[in-house]
Legacy VTK file of the C-alpha trace (Angstrom):
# vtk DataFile Version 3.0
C-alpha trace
ASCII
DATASET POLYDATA
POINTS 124 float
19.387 30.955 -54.693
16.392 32.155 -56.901
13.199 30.477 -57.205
10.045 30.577 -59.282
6.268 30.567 -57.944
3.172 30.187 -59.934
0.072 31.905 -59.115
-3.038 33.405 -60.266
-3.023 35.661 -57.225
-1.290 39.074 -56.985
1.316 38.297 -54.539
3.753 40.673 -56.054
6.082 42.409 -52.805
4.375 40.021 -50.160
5.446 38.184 -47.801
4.322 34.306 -47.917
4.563 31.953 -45.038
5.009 28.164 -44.880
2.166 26.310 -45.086
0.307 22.974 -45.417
-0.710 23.634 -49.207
-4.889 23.136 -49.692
-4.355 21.930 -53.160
-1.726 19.025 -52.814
-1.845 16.017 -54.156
-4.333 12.937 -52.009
-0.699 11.235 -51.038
1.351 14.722 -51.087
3.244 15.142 -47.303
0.688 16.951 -44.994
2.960 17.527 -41.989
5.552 20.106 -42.716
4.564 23.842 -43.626
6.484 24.786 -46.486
6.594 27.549 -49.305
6.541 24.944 -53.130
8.885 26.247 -55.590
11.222 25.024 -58.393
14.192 26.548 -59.676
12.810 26.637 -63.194
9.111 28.082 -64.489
8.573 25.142 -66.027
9.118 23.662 -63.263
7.007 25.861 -60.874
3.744 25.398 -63.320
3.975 21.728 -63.053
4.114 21.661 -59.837
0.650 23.004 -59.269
-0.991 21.313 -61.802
-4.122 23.223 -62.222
-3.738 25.707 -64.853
-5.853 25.598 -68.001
-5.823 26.504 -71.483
-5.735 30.158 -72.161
-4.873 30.852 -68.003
-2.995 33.854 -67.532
-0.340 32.977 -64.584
1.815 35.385 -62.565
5.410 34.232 -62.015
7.103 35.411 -58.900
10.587 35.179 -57.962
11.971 34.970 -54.736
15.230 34.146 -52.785
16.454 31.759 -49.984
18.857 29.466 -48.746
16.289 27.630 -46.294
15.291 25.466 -48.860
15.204 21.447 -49.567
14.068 18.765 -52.024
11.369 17.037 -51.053
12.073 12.981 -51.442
9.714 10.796 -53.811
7.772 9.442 -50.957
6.451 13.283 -49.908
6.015 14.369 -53.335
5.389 11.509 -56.168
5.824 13.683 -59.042
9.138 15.600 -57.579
11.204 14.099 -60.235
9.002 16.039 -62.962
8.277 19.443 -60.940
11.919 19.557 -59.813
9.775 21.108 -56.477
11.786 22.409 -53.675
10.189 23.494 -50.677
10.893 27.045 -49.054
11.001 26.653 -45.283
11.213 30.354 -43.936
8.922 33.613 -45.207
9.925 34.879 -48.589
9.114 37.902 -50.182
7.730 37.439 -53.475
8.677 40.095 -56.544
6.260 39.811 -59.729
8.890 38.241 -62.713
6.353 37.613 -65.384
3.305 36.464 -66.587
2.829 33.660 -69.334
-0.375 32.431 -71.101
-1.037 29.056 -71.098
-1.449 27.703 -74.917
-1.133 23.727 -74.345
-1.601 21.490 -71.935
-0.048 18.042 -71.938
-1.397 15.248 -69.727
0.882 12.774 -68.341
-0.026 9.330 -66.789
2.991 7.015 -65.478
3.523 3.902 -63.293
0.734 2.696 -64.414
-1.536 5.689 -64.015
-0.171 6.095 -60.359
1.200 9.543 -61.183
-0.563 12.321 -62.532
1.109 14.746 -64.137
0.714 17.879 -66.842
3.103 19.327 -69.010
2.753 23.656 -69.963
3.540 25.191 -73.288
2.873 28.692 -72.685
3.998 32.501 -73.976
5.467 35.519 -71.974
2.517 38.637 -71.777
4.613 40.653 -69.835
LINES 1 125
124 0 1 2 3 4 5 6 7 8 9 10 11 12 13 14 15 16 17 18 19 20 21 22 23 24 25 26 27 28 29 30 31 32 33 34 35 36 37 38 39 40 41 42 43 44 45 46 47 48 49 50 51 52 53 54 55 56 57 58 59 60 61 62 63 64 65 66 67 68 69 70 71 72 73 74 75 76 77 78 79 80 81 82 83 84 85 86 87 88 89 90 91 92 93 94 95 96 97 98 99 100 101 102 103 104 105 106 107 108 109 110 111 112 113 114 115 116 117 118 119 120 121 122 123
C-alpha cells in the first residue's frame, strides 16, 4: 500500500525509522516507535499540524504492509488525519511539493481537539 508523508525536510531516497515523534500531540501515545502517515495528502498535512501560510511542504511517498490505525485513545484527532502508523523502515521517494494558501482552524468536543484544515497548490 502507498502512503503520503509531510515534511519540510529533504528526505527524498532515505530511509526513516520508527520513532517516538518530538512533535505529538500532549495526550498523543508515547510508547510505540512508529513512522505517521495517511493514505491521502490531505490527510498527511493534517496530521502534523504545524504548517503555515505560504509553507512550502515536500510530499513523500512510500510503501508498506507493516502498517496500522492508530485507535482514538492514541491519537484524538485520527478520525480527521486518517493517520496510520508505519511500523518497519521505509524508504521515502520525493512525490511533490504544495504551497500552503489557507489554513483552517478546527476546535471540537468542546475545544478538546485541536485540529487544522490545508488548502494548498502543487509547485512541483
Amino acid at each position: 500500500m502507498i502512503y503520503y508523508f509531510a515534511s519540510e525536510k529533504d528526505f527524498d531516497e532515505i530511509k526513516l525509522y520508527p520513532r517516538i515523534p518530538e512533535s505529538r500531540m500532549n495526550n498523543e501515545d508515547d510508547t510505540i516507535p512508529r513512522i505517521c502517515v495517511s493514505k491521502s495528502i490531505n490527510g498527511c498535512l493534517t496530521g502534523t499540524q504545524c504548517y503555515g501560510l505560504g509553507d512550502i511542504v515536500n510530499i513523500y511517498k512510500c510503501e508498506s504492509n507493516n502498517v496500522i490505525q492508530p485507535s482514538i485513545e492514541q491519537v484524538p484527532d485520527v478520525c480527521f488525519s486518517g493517520e496510520e502508523w508505519i511500523l518497519e523502515p521505509v524508504i521515502m521517494q520525493l512525490f511533490m511539493q504544495v504551497k500552503i494558501l489557507s489554513v483552517l482552524n478546527c476546535h471540537i468536543n468542546n475545544n478538546k481537539i485541536y485540529n487544522k484544515l490545508y488548502q494548498f497548490k502543487i509547485q512541483y
